[in-house]
N, C-alpha and C positions, 0 to 999 in steps of 0.2 A: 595619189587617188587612183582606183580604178576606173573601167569603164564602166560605161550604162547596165552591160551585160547582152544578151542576145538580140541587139533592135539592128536594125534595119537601116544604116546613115550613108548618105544623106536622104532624108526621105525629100519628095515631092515636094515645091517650095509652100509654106498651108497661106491661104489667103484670108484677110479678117476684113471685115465693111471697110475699113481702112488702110489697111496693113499690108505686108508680105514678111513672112517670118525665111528665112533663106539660111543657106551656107555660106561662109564667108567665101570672096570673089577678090583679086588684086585692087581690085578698084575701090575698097573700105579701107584700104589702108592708111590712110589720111584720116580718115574717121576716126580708125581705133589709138593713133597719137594724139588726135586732141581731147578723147574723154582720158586717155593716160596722165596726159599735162595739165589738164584743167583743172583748176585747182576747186573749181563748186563743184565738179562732179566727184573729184576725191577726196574730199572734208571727210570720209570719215571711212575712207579706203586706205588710209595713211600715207595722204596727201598725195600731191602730183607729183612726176615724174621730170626730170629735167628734159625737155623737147628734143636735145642733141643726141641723149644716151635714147631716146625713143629711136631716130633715125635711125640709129647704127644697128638695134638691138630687135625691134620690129620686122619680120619676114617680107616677103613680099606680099604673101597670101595670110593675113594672121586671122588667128583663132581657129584655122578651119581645125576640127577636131568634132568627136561624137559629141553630141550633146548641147553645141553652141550654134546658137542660132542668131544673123543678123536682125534688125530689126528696119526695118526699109518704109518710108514712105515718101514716092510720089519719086521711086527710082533712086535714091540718098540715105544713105545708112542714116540714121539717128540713134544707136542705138543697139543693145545686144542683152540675150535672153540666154540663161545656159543653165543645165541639171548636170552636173557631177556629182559624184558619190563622194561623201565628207568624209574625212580623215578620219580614221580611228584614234589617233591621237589629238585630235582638239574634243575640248570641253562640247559637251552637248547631242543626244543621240537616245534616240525612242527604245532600239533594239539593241540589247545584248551584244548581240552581233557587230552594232557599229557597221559602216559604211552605208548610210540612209542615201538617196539622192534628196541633193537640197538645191532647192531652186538658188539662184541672183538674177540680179537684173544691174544693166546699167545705160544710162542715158543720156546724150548731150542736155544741157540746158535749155537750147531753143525747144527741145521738146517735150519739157517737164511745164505741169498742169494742164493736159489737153487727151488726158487718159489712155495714151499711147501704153507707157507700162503696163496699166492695167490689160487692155485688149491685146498687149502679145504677151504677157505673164499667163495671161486665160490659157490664149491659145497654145503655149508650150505647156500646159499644163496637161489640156487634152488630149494631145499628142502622145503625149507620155503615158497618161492613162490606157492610150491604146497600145502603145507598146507595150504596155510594164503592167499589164490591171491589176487593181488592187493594192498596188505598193502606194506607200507613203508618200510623201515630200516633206521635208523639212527646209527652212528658212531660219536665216540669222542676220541680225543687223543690228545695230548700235543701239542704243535706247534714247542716245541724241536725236537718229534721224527721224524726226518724227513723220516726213512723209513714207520713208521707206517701210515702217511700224503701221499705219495707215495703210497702206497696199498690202500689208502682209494679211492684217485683218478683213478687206476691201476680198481677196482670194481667197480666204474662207481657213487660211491659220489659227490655230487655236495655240496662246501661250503653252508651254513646256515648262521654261525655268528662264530665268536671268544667273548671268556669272559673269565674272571680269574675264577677257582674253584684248590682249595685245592693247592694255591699259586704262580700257571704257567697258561699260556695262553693256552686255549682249543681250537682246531680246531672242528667242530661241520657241519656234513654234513648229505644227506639223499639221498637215491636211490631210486626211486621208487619203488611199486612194479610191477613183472612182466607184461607188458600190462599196465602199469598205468603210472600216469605222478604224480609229486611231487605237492606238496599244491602248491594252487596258489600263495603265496607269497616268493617262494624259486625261483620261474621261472624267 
């Protein structure tokens, strides 16, 4: 995968009525083993991580990289937000060109149903708009995950296509970006 392209990281940590969207810090790093291991949060990640190979294999400072953003409430990771530009070689992709930024999201359990996703998916989305104006986002997730299919709609994805990759049916959407409208063959 590429980078974002010309932004600006880490920008300024953005703050939501609830939130704080951040760079990752040493102190998540117990965080980012337990959404790795956890087995509800990778049901359709391809599954958890065995905890000991996390230990060994986990940095000190993980994720920090352009584009991923912790997701923090009340001082406590819950949580991570990131736009990287999708491979050209997987299935799925608006432009010609290939390399779209496509949103993910990922969340501990305790903080699913209380529309955290939702309000920092927004706000990276924002963000990005100001960086990037105009460019797309595209999303992908299993067609199992029915929340994560719900949030995608919830941010304002409009379906693409469905295809099989890594042995389940992908839902495959794209949002415009801010002030823009989606390729013309999505409309």
């Amino acid at each position: 995968m590429t980078g974002l392209g010309a932004v600006a990281w880490p920008p300024a940590p953005i703050r939501t009525e609830r939130l704080v969207l951040r760079e990752s810090e040493a102190r998540d790093r117990e965080a980012f083993i337990e959404m790795f291991a956890s087995p509800e949060v990778r049901t359709y990640l391809g599954g958890p991580r065995p905890r000991d190979e996390l230990e060994r294999a986990v940095p000190e400072v993980p994720g920090r990289r352009p584009g991923l953003f912790v997701t923090e409430l009340d001082g406590a990771m819950i949580g991570m937000v990131a736009l990287d530009r999708r491979d050209a070689e997987r299935p799925g992709h608006v432009s010609p060109d290939a390399g779209e930024a496509e949103l993910g999201y990922t969340f501990l359990p305790e903080a699913w149903g209380h529309g955290y996703a939702a309000e920092a998916c927004t706000a990276a989305l924002a963000w990005f708009a100001g960086a990037r104006p105009g460019e797309p986002v595209v999303l992908c997730t299993q067609v199992a995950n029915e929340r994560s299919m719900r949030l995608a709609v919830k941010l304002g994805f409009t379906e693409v296509e469905r295809f099989v990759e890594y042995g389940a049916e992908q839902w495959f959407g794209v949002t415009p970006g801010r002030g823009g409208r989606p390729p013309a063959h999505v409309r």
